[in-house]
C-alpha positions in Angstrom: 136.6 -101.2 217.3 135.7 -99.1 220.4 139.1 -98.6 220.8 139.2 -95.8 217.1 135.7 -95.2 218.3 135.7 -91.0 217.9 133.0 -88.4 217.5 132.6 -85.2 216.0 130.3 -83.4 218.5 127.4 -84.9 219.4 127.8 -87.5 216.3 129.5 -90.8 216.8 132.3 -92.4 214.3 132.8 -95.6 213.9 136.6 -94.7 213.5 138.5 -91.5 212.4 138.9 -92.4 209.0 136.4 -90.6 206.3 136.3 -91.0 203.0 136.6 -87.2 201.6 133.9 -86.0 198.5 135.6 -86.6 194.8 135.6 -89.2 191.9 135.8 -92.4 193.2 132.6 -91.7 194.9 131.1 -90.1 192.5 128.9 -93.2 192.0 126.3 -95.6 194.5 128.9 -98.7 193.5 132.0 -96.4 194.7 130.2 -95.1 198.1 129.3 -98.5 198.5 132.8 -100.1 198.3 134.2 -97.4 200.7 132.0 -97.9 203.1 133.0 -102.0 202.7 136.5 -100.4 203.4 135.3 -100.0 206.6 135.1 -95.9 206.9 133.4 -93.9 209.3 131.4 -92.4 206.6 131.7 -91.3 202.8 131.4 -87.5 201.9 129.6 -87.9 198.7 131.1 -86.3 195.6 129.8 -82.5 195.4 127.6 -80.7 193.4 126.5 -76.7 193.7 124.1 -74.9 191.2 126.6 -73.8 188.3 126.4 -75.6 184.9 130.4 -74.0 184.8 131.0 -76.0 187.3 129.2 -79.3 186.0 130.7 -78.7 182.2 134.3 -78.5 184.2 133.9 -82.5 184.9 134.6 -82.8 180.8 137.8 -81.3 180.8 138.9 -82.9 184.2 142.2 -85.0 184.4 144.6 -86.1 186.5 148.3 -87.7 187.2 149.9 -89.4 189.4 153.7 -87.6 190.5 156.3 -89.8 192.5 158.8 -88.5 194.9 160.1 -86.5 192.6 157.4 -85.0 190.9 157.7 -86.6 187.8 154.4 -88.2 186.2 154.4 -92.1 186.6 151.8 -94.7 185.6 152.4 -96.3 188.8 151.1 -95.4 192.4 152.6 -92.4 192.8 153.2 -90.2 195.9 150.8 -87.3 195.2 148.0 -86.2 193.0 147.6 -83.6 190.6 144.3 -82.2 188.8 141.8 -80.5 187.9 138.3 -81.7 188.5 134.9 -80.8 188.0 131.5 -81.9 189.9 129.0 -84.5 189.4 126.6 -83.9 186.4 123.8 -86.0 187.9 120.6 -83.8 188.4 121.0 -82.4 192.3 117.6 -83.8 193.6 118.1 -87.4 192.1 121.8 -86.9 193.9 120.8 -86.0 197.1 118.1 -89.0 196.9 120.5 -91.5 196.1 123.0 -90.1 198.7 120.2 -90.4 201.1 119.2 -93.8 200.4 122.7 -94.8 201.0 123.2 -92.8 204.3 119.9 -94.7 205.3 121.6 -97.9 204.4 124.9 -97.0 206.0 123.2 -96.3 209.9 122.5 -99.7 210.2 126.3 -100.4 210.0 126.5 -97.2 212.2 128.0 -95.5 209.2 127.3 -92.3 207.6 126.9 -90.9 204.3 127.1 -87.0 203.3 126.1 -84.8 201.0 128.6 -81.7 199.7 128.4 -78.2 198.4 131.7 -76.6 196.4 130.6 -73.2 197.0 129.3 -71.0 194.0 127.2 -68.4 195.5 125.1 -68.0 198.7 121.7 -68.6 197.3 122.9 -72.3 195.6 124.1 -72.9 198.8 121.4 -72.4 201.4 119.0 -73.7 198.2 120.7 -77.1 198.3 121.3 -77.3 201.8 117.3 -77.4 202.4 117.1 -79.8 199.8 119.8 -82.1 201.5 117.7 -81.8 204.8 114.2 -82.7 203.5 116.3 -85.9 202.0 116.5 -86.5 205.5 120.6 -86.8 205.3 122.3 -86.3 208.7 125.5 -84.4 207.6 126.1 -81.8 205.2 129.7 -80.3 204.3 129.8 -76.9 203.1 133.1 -77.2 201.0 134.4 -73.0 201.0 137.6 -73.9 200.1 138.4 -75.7 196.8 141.3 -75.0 195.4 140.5 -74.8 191.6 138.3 -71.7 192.4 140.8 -69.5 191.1 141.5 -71.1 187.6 137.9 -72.3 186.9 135.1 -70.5 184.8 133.9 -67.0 186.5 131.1 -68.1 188.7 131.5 -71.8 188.9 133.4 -71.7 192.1 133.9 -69.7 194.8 136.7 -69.6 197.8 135.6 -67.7 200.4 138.5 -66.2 202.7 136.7 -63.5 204.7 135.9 -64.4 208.1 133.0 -62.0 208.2 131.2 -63.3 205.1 131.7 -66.7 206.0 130.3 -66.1 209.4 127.1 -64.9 207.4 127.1 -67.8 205.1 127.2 -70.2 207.8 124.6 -69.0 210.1 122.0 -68.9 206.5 123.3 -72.3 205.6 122.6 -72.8 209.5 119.3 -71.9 209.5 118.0 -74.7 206.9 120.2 -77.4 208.3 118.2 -77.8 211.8 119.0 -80.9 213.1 121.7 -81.7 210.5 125.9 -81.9 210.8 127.3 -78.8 209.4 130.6 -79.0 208.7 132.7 -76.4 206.7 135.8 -77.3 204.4 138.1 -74.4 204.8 140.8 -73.6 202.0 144.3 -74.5 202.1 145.5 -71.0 200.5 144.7 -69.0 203.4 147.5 -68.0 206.5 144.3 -67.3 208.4 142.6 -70.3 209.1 142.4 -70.2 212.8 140.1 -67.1 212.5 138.2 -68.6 209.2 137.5 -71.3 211.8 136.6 -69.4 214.5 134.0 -67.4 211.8 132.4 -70.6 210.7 131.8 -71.7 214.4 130.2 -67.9 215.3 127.7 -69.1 212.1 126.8 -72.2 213.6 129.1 -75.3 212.4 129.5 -77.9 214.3 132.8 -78.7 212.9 135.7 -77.6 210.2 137.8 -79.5 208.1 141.3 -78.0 207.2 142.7 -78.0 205.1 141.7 -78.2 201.3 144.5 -79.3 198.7 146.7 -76.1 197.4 147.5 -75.1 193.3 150.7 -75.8 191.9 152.0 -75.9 188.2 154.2 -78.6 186.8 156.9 -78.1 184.5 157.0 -81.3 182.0 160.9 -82.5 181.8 160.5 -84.0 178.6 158.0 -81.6 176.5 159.1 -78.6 178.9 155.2 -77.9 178.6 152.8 -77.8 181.9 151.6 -81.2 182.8 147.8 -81.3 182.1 148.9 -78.1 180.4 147.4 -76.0 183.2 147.7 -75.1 187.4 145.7 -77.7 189.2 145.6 -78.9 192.6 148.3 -80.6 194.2 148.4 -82.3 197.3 150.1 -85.2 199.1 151.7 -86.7 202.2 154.3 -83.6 202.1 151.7 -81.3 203.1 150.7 -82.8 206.3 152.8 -81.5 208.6 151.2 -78.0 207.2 148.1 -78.9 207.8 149.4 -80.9 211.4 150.5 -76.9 212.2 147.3 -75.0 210.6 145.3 -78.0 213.4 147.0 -76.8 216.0 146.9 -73.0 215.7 142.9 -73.4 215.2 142.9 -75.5 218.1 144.3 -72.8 220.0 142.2 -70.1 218.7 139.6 -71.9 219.7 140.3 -73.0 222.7 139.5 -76.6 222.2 135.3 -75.9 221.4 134.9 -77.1 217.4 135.8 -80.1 216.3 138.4 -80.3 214.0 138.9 -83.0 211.0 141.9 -82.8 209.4 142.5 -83.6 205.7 145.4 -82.9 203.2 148.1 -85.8 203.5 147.2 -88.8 205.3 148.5 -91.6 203.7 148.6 -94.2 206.6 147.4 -94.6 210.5 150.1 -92.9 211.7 149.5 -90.0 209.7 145.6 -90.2 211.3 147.8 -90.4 214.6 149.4 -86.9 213.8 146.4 -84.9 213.0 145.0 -86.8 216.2 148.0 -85.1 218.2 147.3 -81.7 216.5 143.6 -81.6 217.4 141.6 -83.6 214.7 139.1 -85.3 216.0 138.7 -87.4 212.5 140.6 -86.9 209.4 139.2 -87.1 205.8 141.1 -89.2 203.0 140.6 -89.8 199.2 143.5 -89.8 196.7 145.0 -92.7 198.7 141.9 -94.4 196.5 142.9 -92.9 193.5 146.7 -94.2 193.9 145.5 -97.9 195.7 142.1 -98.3 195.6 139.4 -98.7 198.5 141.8 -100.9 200.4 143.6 -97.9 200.9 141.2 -97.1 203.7 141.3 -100.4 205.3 145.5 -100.6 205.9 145.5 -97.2 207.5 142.6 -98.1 209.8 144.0 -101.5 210.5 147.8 -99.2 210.9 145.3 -97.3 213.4 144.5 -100.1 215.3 147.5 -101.6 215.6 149.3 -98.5 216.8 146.9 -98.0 219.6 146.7 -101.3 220.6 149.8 -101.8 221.1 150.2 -98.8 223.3 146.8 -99.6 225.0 145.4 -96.5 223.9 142.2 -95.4 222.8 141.9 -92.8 219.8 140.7 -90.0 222.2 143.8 -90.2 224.2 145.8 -88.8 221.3 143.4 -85.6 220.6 145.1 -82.5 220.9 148.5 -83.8 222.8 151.3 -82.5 220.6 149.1 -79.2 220.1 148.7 -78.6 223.7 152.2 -78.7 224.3 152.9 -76.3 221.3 155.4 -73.3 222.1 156.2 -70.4 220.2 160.4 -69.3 219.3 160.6 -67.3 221.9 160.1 -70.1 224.9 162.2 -72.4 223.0 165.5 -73.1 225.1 168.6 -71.6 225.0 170.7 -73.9 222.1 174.0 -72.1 221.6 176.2 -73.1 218.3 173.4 -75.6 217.6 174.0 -74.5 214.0 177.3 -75.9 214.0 175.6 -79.7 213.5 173.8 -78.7 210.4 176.3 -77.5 208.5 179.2 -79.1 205.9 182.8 -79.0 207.9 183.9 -76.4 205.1 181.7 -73.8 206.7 183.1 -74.1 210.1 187.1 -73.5 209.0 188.4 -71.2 210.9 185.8 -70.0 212.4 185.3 -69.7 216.4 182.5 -70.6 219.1 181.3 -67.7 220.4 
């Protein structure tokens, strides 16, 4: 497997494939049969200091839309919900997570504990907590995308670079010798500099992008499906997030890691957020539509695709960004229009 082999700063991967924080690991037996899947490592599901956000778990649910956006009881395409965090008590969480992450380093795996942001002292509270477990990674997760629909207080989506650049550098300061990684939001246009603000506070990585809210009109009852916005995300949305990669990669100027997240759905999506600068991508409602083996085609996809170009994971990094050009360099392409468009249009009319 040296050939996927990828690392996030200083911290080795296994692969590039991470299981991302939510339900089906929201349980030892789920974290467990993820990392059998043969991840990199398992981003525990989250947890923050609000009973709001706690109680929100009860009146959680979900669907599954095909390619048309229609609820089906199959696979489905893309995933739609609203979700709450774990109830478990946060110490006995961050144990178990802990005894698992000890577990999963003899595999040369990982296992990581996750904040949904609520407020500044829950975070930097739990943080220290998640360090004296002795866990090696924590995500600090400022961008979930139910913030704006749940109870006042329960979440928070933090879009200021300035005072995320402060949260950071406190969450920084009792995470010595721990990961930090930040989950950024997916409703922001300004990503690159949220980015840029988390690494001035001290992470060693960001993920981008989290999922975005949509609303669903029901064909049949004409009523909202789940009868509310939730979050909606899917393979459409990776070519956003392959864009959002590549602008922070710029901004940057190739010193933070990136993981990319928001759309993979097989090893050649991993391959695209490789090209756009993602040094490791994070995955998890390809679980909730095939279970864990979800994990283990796109790695093996993975595989195959590089081996069959003789390439190692690390060659890909940052190649399609790198080579990004703006409108205004883009050559000359005269009447190009003329190709897209029905024959009706072009009756009569002229080159110029």
């Amino acid at each position: 497997m040296t050939r996927v082999a990828t690392t996030i700063g200083c911290f080795p991967l296994l692969n590039p494939v991470i299981c991302a924080a939510g339900e089906p690991v929201m349980t030892e037996a789920g974290i467990r049969a993820a990392l059998r899947a043969g991840v990199a490592g398992v981003i525990a599901k989250s947890v923050n200091e609000s009973a709001a956000a706690r109680n929100q778990l009860d009146r959680a649910d979900y669907v599954r839309l095909d390619a048309d956006g229609t609820p089906t009881s199959g696979p489905g395409v893309s995933l739609f919900n609203r979700s709450g965090l774990t109830q478990r008590d946060t110490a006995e969480w961050l144990d178990a997570i802990a005894a698992l992450d000890r577990e999963a380093r003899v595999e040369n795996q990982f296992v990581a504990a996750s904040i949904v942001y609520a407020g500044p002292q829950g975070a930097i509270s739990i943080a220290a907590m998640a360090r004296q477990t002795g866990l090696r990674v924590f995500e600090l997760n400022v961008g979930a995308p139910h913030a704006s629909e749940a109870a006042p207080g329960a979440i928070v989506q933090e879009t200021d670079p300035d005072r995320l650049s402060d949260l950071v550098r406190q969450v920084r300061a009792v995470t010595q010798g721990m990961q930090l990684w930040v989950k950024l939001t997916g409703l922001s246009s300004n990503l690159p500099a949220l980015a840029t603000a988390a690494q001035n506070g001290g992470a060693d990585a960001v993920c981008i992008m989290g999922s975005f809210m949509g609303l669903v009109p029901d064909l049949e009852t004409f009523k909202p499906v789940l009868g509310t916005p939730a979050a909606y995300g899917g393979g459409w949305a990776l070519p956003i997030v392959c864009r959002f990669l590549a602008l922070t990669r710029q901004a940057t100027q190739t010193s933070l890691p990136l993981i990319g997240t928001n759309g993979v759905r097989s090893g050649l999506d991993v391959v695209r957020m490789a090209l756009c600068g993602a040094v490791a991508t994070e995955a998890l409602s390809i679980v909730m539509h095939e279970g864990f083996g979800g994990f283990t085609r796109i790695i093996d996809q993975l595989v195959s695709f590089l081996a069959q170009r003789n390439l190692a994971f690390s060659d890909l990094i940052g190649r399609s960004a790198d080579a990004l050009h703006g409108y205004g360099d883009a050559p000359l392409t005269p009447d190009r229009w003329r190709d897209f468009v029905p024959s009706d249009t072009l009756v009569g009319s002229h080159p110029h």
